[in-house]
N, C-alpha and C positions, 0 to 999 in steps of 0.2 A: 537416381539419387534423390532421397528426401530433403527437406529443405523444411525448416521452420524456424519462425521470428525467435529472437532471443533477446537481452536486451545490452546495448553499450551505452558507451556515454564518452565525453571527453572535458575535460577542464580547460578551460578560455583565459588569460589574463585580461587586463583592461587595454591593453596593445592589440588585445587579436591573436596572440601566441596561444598555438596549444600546447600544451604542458603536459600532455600526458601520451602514450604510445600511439605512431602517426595512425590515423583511422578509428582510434576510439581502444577500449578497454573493456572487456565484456564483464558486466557488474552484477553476473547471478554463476551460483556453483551448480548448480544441476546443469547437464547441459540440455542443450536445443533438439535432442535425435530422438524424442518421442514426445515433445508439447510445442506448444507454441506461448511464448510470455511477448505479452503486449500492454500498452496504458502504461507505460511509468510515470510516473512522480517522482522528486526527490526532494531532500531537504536535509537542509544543516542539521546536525543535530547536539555538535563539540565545536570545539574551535580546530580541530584536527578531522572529523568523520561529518560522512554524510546518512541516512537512511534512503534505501530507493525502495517503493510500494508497486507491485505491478500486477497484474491477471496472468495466469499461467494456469491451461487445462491440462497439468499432467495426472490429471487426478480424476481424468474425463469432462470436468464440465470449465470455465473458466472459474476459479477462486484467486484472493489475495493471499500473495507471500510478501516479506520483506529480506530485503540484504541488508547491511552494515558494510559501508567502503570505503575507505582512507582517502581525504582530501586529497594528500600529496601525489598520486599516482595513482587512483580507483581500485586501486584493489582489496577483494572480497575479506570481512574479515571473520566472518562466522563460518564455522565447519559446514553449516545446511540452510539453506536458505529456508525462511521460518513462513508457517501457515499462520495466520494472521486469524481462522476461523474455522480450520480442519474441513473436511471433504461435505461443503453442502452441494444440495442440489441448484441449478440454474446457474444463471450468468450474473456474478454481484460486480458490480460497476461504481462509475462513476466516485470514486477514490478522493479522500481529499487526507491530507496530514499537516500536523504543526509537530515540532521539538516539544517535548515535556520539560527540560530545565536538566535532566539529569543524566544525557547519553542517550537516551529515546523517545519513542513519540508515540502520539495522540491516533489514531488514524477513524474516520469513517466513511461508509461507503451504501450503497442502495443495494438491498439482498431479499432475490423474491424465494427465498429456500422454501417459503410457506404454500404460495401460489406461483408460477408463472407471470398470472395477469395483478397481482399486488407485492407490489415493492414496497417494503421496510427499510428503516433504519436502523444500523448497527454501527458500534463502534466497539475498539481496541485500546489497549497501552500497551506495547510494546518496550521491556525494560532494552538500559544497554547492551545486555549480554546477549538478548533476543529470546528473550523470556517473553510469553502473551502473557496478561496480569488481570484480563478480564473474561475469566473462562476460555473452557476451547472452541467455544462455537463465537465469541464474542460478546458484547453487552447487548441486547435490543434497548433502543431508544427511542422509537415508535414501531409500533405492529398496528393499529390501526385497520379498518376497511381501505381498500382502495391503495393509492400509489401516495409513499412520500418522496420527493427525489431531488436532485442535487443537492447532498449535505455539504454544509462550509463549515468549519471550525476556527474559533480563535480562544487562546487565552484566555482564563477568569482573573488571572491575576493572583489567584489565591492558589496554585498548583494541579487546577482543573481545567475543564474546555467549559467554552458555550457552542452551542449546536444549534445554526437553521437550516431547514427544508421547505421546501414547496410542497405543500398537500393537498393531495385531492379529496381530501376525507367528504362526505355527505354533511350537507348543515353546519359546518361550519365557519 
């Protein structure tokens, strides 16, 4: 028998009740019987839905997908769980996501599709219905020599993100 990571979740009250099916909820539609989805994230994204961001190599290598799952009970609400940057090469990691204000979110993450040994930055929008909004491969946000990593995002305020990383660039 095979066996591979997939991903659940479960919703908590402020009592310690779970709330949702005893042992968790499983918050992706492809199933588990030929990848493994691991690294979630999630985040509010409605006062009803949440967005979950994960790695999942069913595509051969680790890439980001997202789901859309209902507050009230976790369940999936998109027909396919969505590529957040279509089939690149390597392992893109290290994930970070905020809500955009309108049903979806922000998402970026460290993606060496270039080199192995040089991590970039990329980011996403992801609309409500689970539409990507910035290309299929993604936005590049730094490509640079060398390694940028651990992206954080917050809010501009004006219906955009700001974006820091750690770079290793030369000379600067």
């Amino acid at each position: 028998m095979l066996f591979n990571d997939d991903i659940y979740g479960q919703r908590i009250d402020a009592n310690g009740n779970a709330l949702w099916t005893a042992n968790g909820v499983r918050l992706t539609v492809d199933p588990n019987t030929t990848s493994n989805k691991i690294a979630p994230i999630v985040e509010i994204v409605s006062p009803t839905e949440a967005m979950v961001v994960y790695r999942d190599n069913r595509l051969s290598t680790p890439d980001m997908f997202a789901q859309k799952i209902l507050i009230s009970n976790g369940a999936t609400v998109w027909a396919t769980d969505v590529s957040l940057h279509g089939n690149q090469p390597n392992t893109q990691q290290s994930q970070a996501m905020i809500a955009d204000g309108s049903g979806g979110a922000f998402v970026v993450w460290e993606d060496p599709r270039v080199a192995t040994t040089d991590r970039n930055i990329y980011a996403q929008r992801i609309d409500n219905a689970g539409t990507v909004l910035w290309g299929a491969g993604g936005l590049v946000v730094s490509d640079v020599a060398n390694n940028q990593l651990t992206p954080q995002l917050v809010s501009d305020g004006a219906g955009g993100i700001a974006i820091t990383w750690t770079d290793q660039r030369l000379g600067s």
